[in-house]
N, C-alpha and C positions, 0 to 999 in steps of 0.2 A: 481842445477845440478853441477855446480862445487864444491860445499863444497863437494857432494860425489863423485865427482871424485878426488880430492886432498886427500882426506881419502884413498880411495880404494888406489890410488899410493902411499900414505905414510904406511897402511898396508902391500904392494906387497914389498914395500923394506924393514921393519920390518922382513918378513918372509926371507928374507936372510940372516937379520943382526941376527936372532935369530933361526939357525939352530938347538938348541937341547934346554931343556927344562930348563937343566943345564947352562946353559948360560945362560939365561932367569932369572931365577932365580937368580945365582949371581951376574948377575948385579942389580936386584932390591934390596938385601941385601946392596948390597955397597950405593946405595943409600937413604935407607932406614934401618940401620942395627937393626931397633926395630919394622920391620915388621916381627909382631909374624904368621902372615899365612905363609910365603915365608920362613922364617926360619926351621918353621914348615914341607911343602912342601920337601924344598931341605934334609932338615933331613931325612925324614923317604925313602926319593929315594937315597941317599947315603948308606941306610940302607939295603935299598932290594937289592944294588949295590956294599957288603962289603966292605964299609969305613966306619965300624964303630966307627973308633974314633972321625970324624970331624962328623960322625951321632951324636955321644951322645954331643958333647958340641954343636952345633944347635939347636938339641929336648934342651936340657938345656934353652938354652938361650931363646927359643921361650915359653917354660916353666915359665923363670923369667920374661919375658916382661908380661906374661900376668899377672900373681902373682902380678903384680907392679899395676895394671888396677882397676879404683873400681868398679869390676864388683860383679852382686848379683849374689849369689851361685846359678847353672839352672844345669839341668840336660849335657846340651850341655858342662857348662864348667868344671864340674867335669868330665865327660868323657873325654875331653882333657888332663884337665890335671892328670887323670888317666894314659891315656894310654900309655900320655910320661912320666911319672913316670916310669910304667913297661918296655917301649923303653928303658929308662935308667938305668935298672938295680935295679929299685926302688919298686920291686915288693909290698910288702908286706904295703906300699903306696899308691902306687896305686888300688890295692885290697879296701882297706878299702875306698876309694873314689867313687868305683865304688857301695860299700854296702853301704855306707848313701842317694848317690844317688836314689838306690832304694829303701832305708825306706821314704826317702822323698818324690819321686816321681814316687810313684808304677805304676805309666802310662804308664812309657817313656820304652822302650825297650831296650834302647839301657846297664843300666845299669843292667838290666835283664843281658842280654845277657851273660857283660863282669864282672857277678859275678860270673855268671855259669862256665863262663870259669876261673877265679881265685879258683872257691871251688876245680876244678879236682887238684887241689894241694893236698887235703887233703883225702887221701883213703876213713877214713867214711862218706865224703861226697859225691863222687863221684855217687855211685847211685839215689840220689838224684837231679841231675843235668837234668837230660832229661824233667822234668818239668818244670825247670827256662827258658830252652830252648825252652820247647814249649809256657813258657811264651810272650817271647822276640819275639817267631814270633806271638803268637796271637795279641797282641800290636803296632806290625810295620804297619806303613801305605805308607812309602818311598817305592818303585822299590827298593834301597837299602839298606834299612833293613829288609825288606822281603827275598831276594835274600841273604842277609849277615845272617839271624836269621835262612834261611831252610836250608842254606849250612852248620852249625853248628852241626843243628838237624841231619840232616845223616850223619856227622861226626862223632856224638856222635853214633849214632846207628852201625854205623860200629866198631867203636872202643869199643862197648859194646858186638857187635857180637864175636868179639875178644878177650873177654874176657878181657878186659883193658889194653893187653899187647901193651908195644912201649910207643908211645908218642900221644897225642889228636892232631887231625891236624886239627883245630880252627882256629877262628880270630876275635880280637877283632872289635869291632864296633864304629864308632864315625861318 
């Protein structure tokens, strides 16, 4: 009973010392500066939050931490590091990461998904697309790639309603 009472008080003051997520996070960077999740983390919330320049050198660096890693090629970590590819401006990189992903591992969804959404790049592909789409949800089995693969697909259908004008309001998956 005491260890979870000295927890619970050591949590109740954590949650003072750690009022926003961002603090949170750079402190575990400072202590940690090759944690590729937190790097990761604070990148892309700097990102949704425009600072994108201390976004793209974090996604970078969470990028080369893991490149460094002998990790075997999965579906999970080309998607990674797809995304932050395309986070960084590295489009046509990460594109092609997310296309061997699915010649390799025609199961996974999630590179479904985030081909479909690299082909709308290319006009004569684009009608093509709402299939990969329906792919990526028939395949998902997460609450969130379910939820990220449907949101997609009427995305897609709206913006086909539309006759493709504007811009696709998508989102990558990982």
């Amino acid at each position: 009973i005491m260890i979870l009472t000295s927890e619970a008080q050591l949590t109740a003051r954590q949650v003072v010392i750690w009022r926003s997520d961002l603090a949170l996070l750079r402190h575990a960077i400072a202590i940690d500066p090759f944690d590729w999740r937190c790097l990761d983390t604070l990148g892309e919330f700097l990102l949704r939050n425009g600072y994108q320049t201390e976004a793209t050198q974090l996604l970078e660096r969470a990028l080369q931490t893991v490149e460094l890693m002998p990790l075997p090629f999965s579906p999970k970590l080309a998607v990674f590091r797809g995304k932050n590819l395309v986070l960084t401006g590295r489009v046509d990189e990460g594109c092609a990461l997310f296309h061997q992903a699915k010649e390799l591992y025609p199961e996974s969804p999630l590179p479904h998904n985030n081909a479909a959404i690299c082909d709308l790049r290319h006009q004569q592909l684009v009608p093509l697309q709402r299939k990969n789409f329906e792919i990526a949800l028939s395949l998902a089995y997460r609450e969130d790639q379910i939820t990220g693969a449907a949101a997609n697909l009427r995305a897609y259908d709206i913006w086909q309603a539309n006759g493709y004008q504007g811009t696709f309001d998508g989102t990558l998956l990982y």
